[in-house]
GUKE-18461 format. One record per residue (C-alpha): residue number from 1; residue in one letter; chain; x, y, z. Coordinates in pm, 1 decimal. Layout:
<pts>
<pt num="NUM" residu="a" chaine="A" east="X" north="Y" up="Z"/>
...
</pts>
This chain:
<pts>
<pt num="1" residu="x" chaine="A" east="-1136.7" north="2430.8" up="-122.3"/>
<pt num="2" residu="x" chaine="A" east="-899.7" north="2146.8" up="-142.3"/>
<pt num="3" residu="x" chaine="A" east="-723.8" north="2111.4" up="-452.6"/>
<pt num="4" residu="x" chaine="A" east="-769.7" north="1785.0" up="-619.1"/>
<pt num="5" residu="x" chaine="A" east="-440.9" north="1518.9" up="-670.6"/>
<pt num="6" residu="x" chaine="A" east="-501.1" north="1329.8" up="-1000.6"/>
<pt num="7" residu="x" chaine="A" east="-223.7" north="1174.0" up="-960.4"/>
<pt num="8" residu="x" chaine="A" east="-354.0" north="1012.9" up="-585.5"/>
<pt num="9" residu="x" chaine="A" east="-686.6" north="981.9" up="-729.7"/>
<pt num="10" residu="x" chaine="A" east="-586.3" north="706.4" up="-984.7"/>
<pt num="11" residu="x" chaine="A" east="-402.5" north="519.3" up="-673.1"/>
<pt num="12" residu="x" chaine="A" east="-671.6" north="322.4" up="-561.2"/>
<pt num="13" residu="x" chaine="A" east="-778.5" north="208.4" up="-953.2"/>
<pt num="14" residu="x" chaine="A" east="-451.4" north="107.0" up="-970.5"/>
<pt num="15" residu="x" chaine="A" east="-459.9" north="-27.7" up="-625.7"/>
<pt num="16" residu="x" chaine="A" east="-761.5" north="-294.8" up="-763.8"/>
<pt num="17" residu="x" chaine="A" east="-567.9" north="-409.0" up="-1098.1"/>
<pt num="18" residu="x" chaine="A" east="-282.2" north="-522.9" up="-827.3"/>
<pt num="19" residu="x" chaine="A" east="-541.3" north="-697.3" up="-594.8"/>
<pt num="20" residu="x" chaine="A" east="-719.1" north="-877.8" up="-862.5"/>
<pt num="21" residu="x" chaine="A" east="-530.3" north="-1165.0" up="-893.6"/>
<pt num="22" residu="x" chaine="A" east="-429.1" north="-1156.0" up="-513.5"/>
<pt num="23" residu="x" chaine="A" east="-543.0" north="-1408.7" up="-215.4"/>
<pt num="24" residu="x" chaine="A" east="-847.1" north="-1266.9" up="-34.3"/>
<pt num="25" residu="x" chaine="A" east="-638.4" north="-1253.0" up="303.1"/>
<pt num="26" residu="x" chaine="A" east="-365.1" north="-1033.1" up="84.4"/>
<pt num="27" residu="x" chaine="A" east="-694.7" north="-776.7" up="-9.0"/>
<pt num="28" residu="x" chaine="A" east="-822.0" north="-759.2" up="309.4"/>
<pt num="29" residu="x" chaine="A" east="-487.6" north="-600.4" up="433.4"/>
<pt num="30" residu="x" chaine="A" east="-367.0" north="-443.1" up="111.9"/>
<pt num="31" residu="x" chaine="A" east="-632.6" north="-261.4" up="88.0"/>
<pt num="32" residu="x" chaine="A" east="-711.5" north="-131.9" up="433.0"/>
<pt num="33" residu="x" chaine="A" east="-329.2" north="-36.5" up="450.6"/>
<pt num="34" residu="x" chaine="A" east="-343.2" north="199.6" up="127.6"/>
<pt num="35" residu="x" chaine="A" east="-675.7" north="356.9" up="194.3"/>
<pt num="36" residu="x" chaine="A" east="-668.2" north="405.4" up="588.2"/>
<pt num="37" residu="x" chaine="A" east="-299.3" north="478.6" up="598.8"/>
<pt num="38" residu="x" chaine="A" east="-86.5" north="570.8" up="296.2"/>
<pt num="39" residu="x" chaine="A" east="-360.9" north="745.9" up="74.6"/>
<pt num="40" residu="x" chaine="A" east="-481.1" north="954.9" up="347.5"/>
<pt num="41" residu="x" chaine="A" east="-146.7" north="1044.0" up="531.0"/>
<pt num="42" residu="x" chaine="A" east="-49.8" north="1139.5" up="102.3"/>
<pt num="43" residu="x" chaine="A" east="-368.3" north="1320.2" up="76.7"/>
<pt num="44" residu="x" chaine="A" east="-294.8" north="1517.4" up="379.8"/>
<pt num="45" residu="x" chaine="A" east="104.1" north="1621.0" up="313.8"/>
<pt num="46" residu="x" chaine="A" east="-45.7" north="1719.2" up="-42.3"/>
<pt num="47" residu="x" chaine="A" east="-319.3" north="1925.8" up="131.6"/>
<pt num="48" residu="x" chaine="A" east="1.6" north="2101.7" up="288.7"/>
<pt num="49" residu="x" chaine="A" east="230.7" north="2133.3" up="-86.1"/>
<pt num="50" residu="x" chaine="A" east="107.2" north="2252.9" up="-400.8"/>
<pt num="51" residu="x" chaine="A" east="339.1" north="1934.5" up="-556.3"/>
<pt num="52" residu="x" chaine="A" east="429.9" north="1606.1" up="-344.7"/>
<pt num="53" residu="x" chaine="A" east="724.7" north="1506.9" up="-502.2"/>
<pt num="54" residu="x" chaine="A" east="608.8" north="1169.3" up="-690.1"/>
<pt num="55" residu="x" chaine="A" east="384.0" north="1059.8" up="-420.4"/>
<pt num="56" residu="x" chaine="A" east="173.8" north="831.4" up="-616.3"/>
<pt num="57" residu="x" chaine="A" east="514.4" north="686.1" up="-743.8"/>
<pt num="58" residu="x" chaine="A" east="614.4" north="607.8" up="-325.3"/>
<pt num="59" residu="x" chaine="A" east="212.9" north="489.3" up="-232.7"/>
<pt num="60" residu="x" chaine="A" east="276.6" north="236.1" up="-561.7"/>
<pt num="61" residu="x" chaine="A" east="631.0" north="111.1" up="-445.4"/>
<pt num="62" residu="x" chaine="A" east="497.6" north="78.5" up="-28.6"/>
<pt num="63" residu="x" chaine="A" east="194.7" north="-159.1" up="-146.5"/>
<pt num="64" residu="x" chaine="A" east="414.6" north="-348.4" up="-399.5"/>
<pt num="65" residu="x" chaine="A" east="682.6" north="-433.5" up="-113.1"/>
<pt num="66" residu="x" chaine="A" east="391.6" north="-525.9" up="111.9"/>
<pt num="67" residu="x" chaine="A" east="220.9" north="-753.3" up="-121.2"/>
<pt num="68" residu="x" chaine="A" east="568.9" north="-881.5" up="-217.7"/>
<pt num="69" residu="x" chaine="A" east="643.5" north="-950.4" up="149.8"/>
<pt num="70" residu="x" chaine="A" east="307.0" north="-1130.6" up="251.4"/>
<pt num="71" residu="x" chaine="A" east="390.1" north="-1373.4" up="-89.0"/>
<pt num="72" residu="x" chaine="A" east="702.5" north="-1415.6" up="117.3"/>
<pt num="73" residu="x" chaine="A" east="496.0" north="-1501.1" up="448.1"/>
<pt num="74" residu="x" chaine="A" east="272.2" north="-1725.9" up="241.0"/>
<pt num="75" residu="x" chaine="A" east="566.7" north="-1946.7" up="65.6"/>
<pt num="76" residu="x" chaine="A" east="700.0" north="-1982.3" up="377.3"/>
<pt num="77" residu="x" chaine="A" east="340.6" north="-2062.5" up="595.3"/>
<pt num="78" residu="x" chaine="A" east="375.2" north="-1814.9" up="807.0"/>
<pt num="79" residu="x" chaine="A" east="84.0" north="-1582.7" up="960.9"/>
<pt num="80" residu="x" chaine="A" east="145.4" north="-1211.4" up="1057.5"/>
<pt num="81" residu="x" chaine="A" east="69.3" north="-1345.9" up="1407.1"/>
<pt num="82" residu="x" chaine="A" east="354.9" north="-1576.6" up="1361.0"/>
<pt num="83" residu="x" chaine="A" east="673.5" north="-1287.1" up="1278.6"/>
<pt num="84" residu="x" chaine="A" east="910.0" north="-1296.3" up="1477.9"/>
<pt num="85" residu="x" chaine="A" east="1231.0" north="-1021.9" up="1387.8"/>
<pt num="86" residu="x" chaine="A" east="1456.3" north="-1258.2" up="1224.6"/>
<pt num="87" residu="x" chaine="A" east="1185.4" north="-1328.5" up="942.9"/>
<pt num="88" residu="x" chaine="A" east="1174.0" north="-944.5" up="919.7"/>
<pt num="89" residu="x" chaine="A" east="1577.9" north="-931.2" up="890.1"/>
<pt num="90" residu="x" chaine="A" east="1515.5" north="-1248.2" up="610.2"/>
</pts>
């Protein structure tokens, strides 16, 4: 039986307070990224440690940059289709 991480469990409550006041094109890859990638890569390193060093802590700070950067895209009217590496380097 898999032993349950409260700490990842309150991730995607927290996950919703962040989104709520966030553009719908923000949620619809904010969300996707935590729960199809992050979340479940953290679920299964924890699967393989008793203790993930502050996992939650890194799944919190990887969704804040990416929200922070696609504010960044917005200000500057730029779609992810748009990138180009010198907006990455920016």
């Amino acid at each position: 039986m898999k032993e349950r991480n409260e700490d990842l469990e309150r991730i995607p409550g927290w996950l919703e307070h962040e989104l709520a006041d966030k553009p719908a094109a923000h949620v619809s890859l904010a969300r996707p990224f935590l729960h199809w990638f992050l979340l479940r890569r953290a679920r299964q390193r924890a699967a393989m440690r008793r203790h993930p060093a502050s996992a939650d802590r890194d799944l919190r700070r990887r969704v804040s940059v990416a929200l922070d950067f696609l504010a960044w895209m917005d200000q500057r009217g730029l779609a992810l289709a748009d990138l180009a590496q010198e907006h990455i380097d920016d």
